[in-house]
N, C-alpha and C positions, 0 to 999 in steps of 0.2 A: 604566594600563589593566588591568593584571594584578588586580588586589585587584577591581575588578567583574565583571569574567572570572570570575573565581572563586567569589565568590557566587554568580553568575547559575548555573552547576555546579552548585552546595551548595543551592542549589532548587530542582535538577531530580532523579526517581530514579536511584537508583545505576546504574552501570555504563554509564552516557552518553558518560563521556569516551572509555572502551576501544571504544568501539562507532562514534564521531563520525566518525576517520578510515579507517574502512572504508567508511562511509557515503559520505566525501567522495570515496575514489578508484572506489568503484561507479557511483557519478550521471557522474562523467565519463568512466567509461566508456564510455557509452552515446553519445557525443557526439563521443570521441576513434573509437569503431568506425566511427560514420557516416560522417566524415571520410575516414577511412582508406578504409573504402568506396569514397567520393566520390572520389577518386583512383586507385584501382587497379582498378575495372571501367569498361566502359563505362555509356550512360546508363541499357539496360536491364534490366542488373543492376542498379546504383545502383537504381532504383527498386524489384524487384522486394524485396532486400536489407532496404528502408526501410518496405513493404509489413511484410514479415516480423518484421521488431522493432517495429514498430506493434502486429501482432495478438499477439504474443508478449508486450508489455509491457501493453496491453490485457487480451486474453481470457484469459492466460494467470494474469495476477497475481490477475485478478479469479477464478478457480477455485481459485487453489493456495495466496494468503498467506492466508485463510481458516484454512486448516489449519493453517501457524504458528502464527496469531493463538488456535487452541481447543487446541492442543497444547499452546502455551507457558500458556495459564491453566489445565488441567489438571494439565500438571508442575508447577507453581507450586504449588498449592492440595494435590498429593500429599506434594510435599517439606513444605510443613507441618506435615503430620499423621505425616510421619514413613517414608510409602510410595515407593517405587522407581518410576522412569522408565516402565522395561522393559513392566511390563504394556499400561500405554496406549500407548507405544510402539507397541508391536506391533497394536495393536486399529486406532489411527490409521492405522497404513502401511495397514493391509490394508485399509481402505476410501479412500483415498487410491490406492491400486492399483486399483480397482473402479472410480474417476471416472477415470482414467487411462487404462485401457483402455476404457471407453465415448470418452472424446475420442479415442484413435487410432482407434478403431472408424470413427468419423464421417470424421477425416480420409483412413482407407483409403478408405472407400465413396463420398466426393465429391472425392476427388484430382482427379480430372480435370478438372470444374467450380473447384476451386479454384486448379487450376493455373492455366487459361485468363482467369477472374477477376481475380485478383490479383496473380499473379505470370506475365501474359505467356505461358502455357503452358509454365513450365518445373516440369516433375515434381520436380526436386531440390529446388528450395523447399518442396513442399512437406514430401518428407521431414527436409527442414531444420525444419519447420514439428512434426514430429510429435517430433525427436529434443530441439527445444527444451522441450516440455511435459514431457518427459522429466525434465530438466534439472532445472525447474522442483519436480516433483514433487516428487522426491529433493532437492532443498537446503531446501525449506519445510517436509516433517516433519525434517531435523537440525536446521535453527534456529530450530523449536519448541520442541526439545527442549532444547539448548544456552542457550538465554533460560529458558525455566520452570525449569533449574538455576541460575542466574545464572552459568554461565559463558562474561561479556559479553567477555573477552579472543579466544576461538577463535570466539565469533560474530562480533566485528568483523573477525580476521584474515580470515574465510572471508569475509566482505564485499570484504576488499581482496583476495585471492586470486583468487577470482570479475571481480573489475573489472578488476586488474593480466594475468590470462592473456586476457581481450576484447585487450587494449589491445596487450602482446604479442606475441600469435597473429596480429592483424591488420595487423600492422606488420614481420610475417616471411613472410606470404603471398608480397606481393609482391616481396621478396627472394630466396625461392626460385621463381619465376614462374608463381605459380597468381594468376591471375586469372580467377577462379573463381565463383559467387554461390554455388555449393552448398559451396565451402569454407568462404566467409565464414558461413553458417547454420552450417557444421558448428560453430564457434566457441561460438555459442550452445549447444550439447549438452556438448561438453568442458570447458569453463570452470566452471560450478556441477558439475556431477560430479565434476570434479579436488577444488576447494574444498569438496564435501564430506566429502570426508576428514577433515577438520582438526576435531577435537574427537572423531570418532568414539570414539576410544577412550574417553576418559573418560566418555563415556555408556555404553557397556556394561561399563563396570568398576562400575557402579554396580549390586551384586546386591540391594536390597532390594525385597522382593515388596510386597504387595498386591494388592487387589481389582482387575479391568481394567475400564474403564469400561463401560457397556451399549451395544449397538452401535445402536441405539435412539436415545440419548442424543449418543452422536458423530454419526451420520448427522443428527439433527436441528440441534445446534451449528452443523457446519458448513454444512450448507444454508443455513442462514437469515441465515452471516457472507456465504458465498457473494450469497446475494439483497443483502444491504444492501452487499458489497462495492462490485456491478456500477451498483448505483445509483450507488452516491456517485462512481465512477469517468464514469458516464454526467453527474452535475450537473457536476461540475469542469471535465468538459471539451463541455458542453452549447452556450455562450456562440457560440462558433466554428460548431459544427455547425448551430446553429439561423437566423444570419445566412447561413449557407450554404445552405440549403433554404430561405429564406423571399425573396432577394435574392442569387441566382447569378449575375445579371451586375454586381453591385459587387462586382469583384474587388478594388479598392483598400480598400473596405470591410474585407473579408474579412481580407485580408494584415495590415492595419494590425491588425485587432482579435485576430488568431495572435499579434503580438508582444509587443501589450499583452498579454495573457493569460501570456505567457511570463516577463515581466518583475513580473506582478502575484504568479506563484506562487513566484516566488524563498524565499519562505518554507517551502514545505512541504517543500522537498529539506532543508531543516534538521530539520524536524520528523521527517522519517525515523529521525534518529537516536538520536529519544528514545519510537518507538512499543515496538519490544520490551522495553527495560526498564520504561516504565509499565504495560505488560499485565504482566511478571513480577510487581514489585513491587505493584499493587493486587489481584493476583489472591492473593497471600500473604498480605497485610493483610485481604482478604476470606474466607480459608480459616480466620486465626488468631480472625477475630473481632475483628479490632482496628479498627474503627469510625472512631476518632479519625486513627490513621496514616493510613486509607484516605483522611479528609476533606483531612488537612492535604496529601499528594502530588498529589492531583486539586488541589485548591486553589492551589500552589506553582506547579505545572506547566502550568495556566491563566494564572496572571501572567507566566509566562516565555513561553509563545507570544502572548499579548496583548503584549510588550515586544518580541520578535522583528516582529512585524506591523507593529505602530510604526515601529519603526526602518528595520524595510525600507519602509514603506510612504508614508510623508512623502515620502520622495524622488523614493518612484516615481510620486507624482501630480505633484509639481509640475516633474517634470525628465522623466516620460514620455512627452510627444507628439514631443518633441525628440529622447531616446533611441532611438524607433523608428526614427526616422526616420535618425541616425547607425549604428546597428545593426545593423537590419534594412534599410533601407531600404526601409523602410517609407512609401504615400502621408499627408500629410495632412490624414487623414480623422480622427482622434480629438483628442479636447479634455483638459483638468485633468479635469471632470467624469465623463468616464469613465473615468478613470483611478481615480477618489474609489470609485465603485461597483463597480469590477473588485479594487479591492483589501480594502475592505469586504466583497465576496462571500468576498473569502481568507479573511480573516480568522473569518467565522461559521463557514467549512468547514472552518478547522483547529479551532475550538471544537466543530462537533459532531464532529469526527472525536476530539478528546481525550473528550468525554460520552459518545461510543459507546460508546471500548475500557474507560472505566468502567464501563459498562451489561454487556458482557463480561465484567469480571474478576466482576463480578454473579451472571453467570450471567443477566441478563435480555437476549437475543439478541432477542427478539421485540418488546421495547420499540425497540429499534434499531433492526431493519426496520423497522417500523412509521411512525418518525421521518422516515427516509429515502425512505417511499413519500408522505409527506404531505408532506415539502418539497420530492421531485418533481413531485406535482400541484399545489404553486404556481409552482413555476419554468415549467411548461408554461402556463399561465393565465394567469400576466402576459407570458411570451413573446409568445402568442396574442392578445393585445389592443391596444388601439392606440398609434399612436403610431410614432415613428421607427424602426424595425428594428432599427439597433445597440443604442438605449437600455434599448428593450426588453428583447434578449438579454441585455443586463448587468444590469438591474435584476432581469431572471428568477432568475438568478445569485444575484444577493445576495437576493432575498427568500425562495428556497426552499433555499438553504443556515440562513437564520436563522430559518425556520421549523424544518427539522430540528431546530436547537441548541436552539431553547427547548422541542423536544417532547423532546427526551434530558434535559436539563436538571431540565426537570420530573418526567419518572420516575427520575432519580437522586434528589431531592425526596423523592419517594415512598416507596421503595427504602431511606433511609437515614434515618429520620425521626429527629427529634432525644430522643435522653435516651433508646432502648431498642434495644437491636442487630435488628437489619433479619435478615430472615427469607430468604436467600438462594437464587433458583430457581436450580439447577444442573441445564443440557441435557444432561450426560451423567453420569448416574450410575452408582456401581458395580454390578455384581451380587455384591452380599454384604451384610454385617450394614452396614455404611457405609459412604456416598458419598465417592469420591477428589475431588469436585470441590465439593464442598459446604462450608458453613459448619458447626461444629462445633454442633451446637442446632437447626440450620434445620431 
């Protein structure tokens, strides 16, 4: 098994493997805290807790890996040309501070509402609530930064640092007898702060200047990863929410189609591990001009998630209505077929999410959004229409996931037309004689 292991490696971008087990101990993180949770408060902490790492891994990701994700193709695209971190760096934080305090802003002025809301009126949450954005902010401009340098060792460490002090801290809580909900939030603030430490240095040992990017050009970048973030984060997880407002008393519905969905995404916590060095890597091959490289990693890295899909995916149709049902316990209520079209919907949405962050390292953001607002108004469309409710939800799924793909698809097409190097839009440009995020000609 080792010698296909290894290939399947050797065709995906570099810095995958250093990156995979940080990956692996972060995602169970998230899973090992709830638990923990689930054991050392009562019910309503437990929920409040759950509440909280809900909108934290929600609204939170959806605002702040945006930033990563333009960071790490700007540092990418500068180390190219030969230019230092530090200047976008700096341009980045400080508009990345600006969204940060407008969302504390928000959460100061409806605390109370939010408390009452979501968390049972307890206030601490939601300072939990404000100290996690925090968190958030500050580890997504470092591992920006740390990815657009390629250095994937102290990125994945900080991934497993980050995941190992959740896991930890929530596991000593209850040892020293705080049963607590606003300890367990506190967790989420401490944990990516601590782990961002970890590479600090070598990024500011890196003294070479350049132009900083336009603050223009940033604020538009990220806005528009921000819009297509929340989209794609709104279709993935559309399937559930849409059987839930259209058929509220099929709760057996409901429950069954949470674990199918759960069991159909098994794929994408893989894919995690290979988003920030494909945005590294094709944002360099896009900065050098190298056309060919750029084709051949998009290309390589498309068969590798088409093969991960596969293989998770065969199983999960033909052994899923079983598995729920052993698992979760789960009613029922789902067949093979839905399973065929929950895991088909994976699949297109990890393909457009791979044609996205290429449409990114591009510098075309707005082909992206664009993609993701048009394969959102097919998944509402065929949701909306007739027919069974489940099947619906899930066909809505897969058809406005692979409508995105083939609209990204298509302006990669465009974008990169065969026999003449492609003319590269870059959303933030320098101010000076030349763009740090630009193609060298463009």
């Amino acid at each position: 098994m080792a010698n296909p292991i290894a290939k399947v490696f050797a065709a995906l971008p570099p810095g995958v493997r250093l990156i995979l087990g940080g990956t692996v101990v972060l995602g169970a993180s998230s899973y090992i805290y709830l638990a923990l949770a689930g054991y050392s408060l009562d019910a309503t902490d437990v929920a409040g807790v759950s509440v909280l790492w809900t909108v934290v891994m929600s609204v939170g990701y959806g605002l702040f890996t945006p930033v990563e994700l333009e960071l790490n193709r700007i540092v990418s695209a500068r180390d190219v040309e030969g230019h230092g971190p530090l200047p976008a760096v700096r341009r980045v934080a400080l508009f990345t501070a600006g969204v940060l305090a407008l969302v504390l802003a928000l959460v100061a002025a409806f605390a109370r509402p939010l408390a009452d809301r979501l968390f049972s009126g307890d206030l601490g949450l939601v300072l939990g609530l404000g100290g996690a954005m925090v968190g958030l902010a500050v580890s997504s401009v470092v591992r920006g930064v740390l990815a657009g340098l390629g250095l994937f060792r102290p990125y994945g460490a900080q991934l497993a640092v980050d995941g190992g002090l959740r896991i930890g801290l929530a596991a000593l809580l209850p040892l020293a007898g705080l049963h607590s909900a606003l300890a367990f939030s506190l967790i989420l603030v401490v944990a990516p702060l601590a782990a961002s430490l970890i590479g600090l240095r070598q990024v500011l040992a890196d003294r070479r200047g350049g132009p900083a990017p336009a603050w223009g050009g940033v604020s538009r970048g990220v806005g528009l990863l921000i819009g297509s973030t929340l989209l794609s984060q709104l279709m993935v997880n559309a399937a559930v929410v849409s059987v839930k407002l259209l058929s509220p008393d099929d709760v057996v519905l409901v429950g069954a189609l949470l674990s199918a969905v759960v069991l159909a995404r098994v794929p994408l916590f893989a894919y995690a591990a290979i988003q920030a060095s494909l945005v590294s890597t094709l944002s360099g091959s896009a900065a050098a001009g190298d056309h060919g490289e750029f084709r051949r990693t998009l290309l390589r890295t498309t068969a590798v998630v088409g093969l991960m899909c596969t293989a998770a995916g065969v199983p999960t149709v033909v052994l899923g209505p079983w598995l729920i049902q052993l698992l979760f316990n789960a009613g029922p209520a789902l067949g093979c077929l839905d399973f065929l079209w929950l895991v088909l919907g994976t699949l297109c949405f990890m393909l457009a999410t791979v044609f996205g962050q290429a449409l990114l390292s591009l510098g075309r953001h707005q082909q992206q959004l664009l993609s993701w607002l048009a394969g959102t108004a097919v998944l509402v469309l065929v949701t909306l229409g007739p027919g069974d409710v489940g099947t619906r939800a899930e066909l809505g799924y897969l058809a406005g996931a692979a409508v995105s793909a083939a609209g990204m698809l298509w302006s990669l097409f465009r974008s990169l037309p065969a026999g003449r190097p492609s003319a590269v839009a870059a959303p933030a440009p320098a101010e000076g004689p030349s763009s740090a995020a630009a193609v060298p000609g463009s």
